[in-house]
N, C-alpha and C positions, 0 to 999 in steps of 0.2 A: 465510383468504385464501391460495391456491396462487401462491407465485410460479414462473413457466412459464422455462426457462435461460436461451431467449434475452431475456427482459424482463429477469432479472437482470444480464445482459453489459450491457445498454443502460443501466441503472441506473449500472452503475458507471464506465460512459464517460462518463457527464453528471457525475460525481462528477470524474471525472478533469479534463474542461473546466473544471468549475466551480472546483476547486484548482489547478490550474496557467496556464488560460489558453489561448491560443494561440501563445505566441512564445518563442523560445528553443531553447534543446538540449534535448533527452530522452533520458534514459535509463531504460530500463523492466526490471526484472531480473525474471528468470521469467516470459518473455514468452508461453513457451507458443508457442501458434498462428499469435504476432503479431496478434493481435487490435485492438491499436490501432494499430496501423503505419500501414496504407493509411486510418486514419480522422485524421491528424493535420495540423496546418497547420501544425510549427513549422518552426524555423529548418533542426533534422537529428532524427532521430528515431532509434534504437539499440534493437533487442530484445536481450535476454540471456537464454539458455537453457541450462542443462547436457544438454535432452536435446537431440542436433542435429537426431531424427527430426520435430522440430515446427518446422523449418527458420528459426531464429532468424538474425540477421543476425551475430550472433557468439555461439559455441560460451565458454562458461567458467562459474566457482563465482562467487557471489555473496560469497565468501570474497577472494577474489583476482579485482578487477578489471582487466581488460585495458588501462588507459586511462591517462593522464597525471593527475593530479593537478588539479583546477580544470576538469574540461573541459566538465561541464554546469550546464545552470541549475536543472535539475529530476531528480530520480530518482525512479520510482513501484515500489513493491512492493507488489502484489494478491495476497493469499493464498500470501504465499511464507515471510515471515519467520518462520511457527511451524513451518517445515522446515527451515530451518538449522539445522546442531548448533552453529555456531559463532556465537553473536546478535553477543556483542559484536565481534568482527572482521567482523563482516557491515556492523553500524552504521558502524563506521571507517571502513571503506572506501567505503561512499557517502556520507561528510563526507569523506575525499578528494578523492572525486571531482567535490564540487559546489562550484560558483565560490562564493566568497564572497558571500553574502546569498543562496546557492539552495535550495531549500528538497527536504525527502522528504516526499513522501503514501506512509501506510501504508495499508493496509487488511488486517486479520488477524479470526479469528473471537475473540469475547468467550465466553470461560471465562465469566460469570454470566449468558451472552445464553440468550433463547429462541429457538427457531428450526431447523429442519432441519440450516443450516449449521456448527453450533455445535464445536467447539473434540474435542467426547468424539467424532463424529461419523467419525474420521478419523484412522487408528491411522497415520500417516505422521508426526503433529502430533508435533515435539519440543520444543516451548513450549506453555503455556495462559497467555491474557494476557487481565489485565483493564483498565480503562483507566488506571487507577494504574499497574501493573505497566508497562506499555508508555511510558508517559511518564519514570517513574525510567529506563526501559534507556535510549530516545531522549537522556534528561539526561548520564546516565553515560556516553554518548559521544560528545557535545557537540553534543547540538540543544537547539533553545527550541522549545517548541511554540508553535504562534503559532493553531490550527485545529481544533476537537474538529466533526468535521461530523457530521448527525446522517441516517441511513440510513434511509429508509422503505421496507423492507423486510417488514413483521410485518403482524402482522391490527388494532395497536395506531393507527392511522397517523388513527385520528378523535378521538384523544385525544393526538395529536405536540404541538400546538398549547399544551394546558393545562397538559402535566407534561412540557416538554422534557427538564429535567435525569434526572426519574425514570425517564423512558422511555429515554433514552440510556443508561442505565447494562445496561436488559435486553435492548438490542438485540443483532441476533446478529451485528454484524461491530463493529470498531472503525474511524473512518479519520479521521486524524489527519493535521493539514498541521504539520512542523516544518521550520527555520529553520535552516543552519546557523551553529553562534556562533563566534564569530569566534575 
């Protein structure tokens, strides 16, 4: 099964509704394009970009957030945190930034997924994470995970149903809703 880009962008906006909802503050780091900006209904919505040419609504590192302390209800990272060189100051900082009970959806490629998108695929990649691996970093810098969601993505997806846990482990992205702990 070919997945075509923009069905995978649409994929991961239903992912994104489906883990955070509609309400509230957003912040989205490595927003790129702004790709969900003009698609969202929350309360305020924040892209984050280091590069400016992709016209993000604020210019900074995912290292160093520009923001107050407590100021969102949600932080989403899509294919950004296996570019960081700095994971754990990365993770800090958007448990900084998230109001008490707000939660991070990741989305990164799986080191033991199959898949086009996968982890080797991508010599930018400064992590390879598996879903273990990604839950200790999230732990280590004070999330609970609360979310393992499962991507149908693959040519696997008549067989999601039978062997969820099995087939989650070889999927080729991970995305993960966690919590931050108090």
């Amino acid at each position: 099964m070919r997945i075509e880009p923009h069905r995978y962008w649409k994929h991961k906006e239903g992912l994104v509704k489906r883990a955070v909802g509609t309400s509230g503050d957003l912040l989205e780091i490595g927003c790129g394009i702004n790709r969900y900006g003009s698609r969202t209904e929350y309360r305020s919505y924040v892209g984050l970009d280091l590069d400016r040419r992709m016209r993000p609504d604020v210019v900074a590192s995912a290292t160093h957030l520009p923001f107050r302390g407590g100021s969102f209800d949600w932080v989403i990272a899509l294919d950004v945190i296996e570019h960081v060189a700095e994971l754990n100051l990365c993770l800090r900082e958007c448990r900084r930034v998230l109001r008490t009970g707000g939660s991070l959806v990741v989305v990164t490629p799986n080191f033991l997924g199959l898949g086009l998108y996968d982890s080797l695929a991508d010599p930018t990649h400064v992590h390879r994470f598996t879903w273990w691996s990604l839950e200790r970093a999230l732990r280590r810098n004070g999330f609970e995970l609360t979310d393992k969601m499962q991507l149908l993505l693959h040519s696997f997806i008549p067989f999601s149903d039978r062997f969820p846990g099995f087939l989650r482990v070889l999927q080729q992205s991970i995305c993960v809703v966690s919590r931050r702990s108090i």
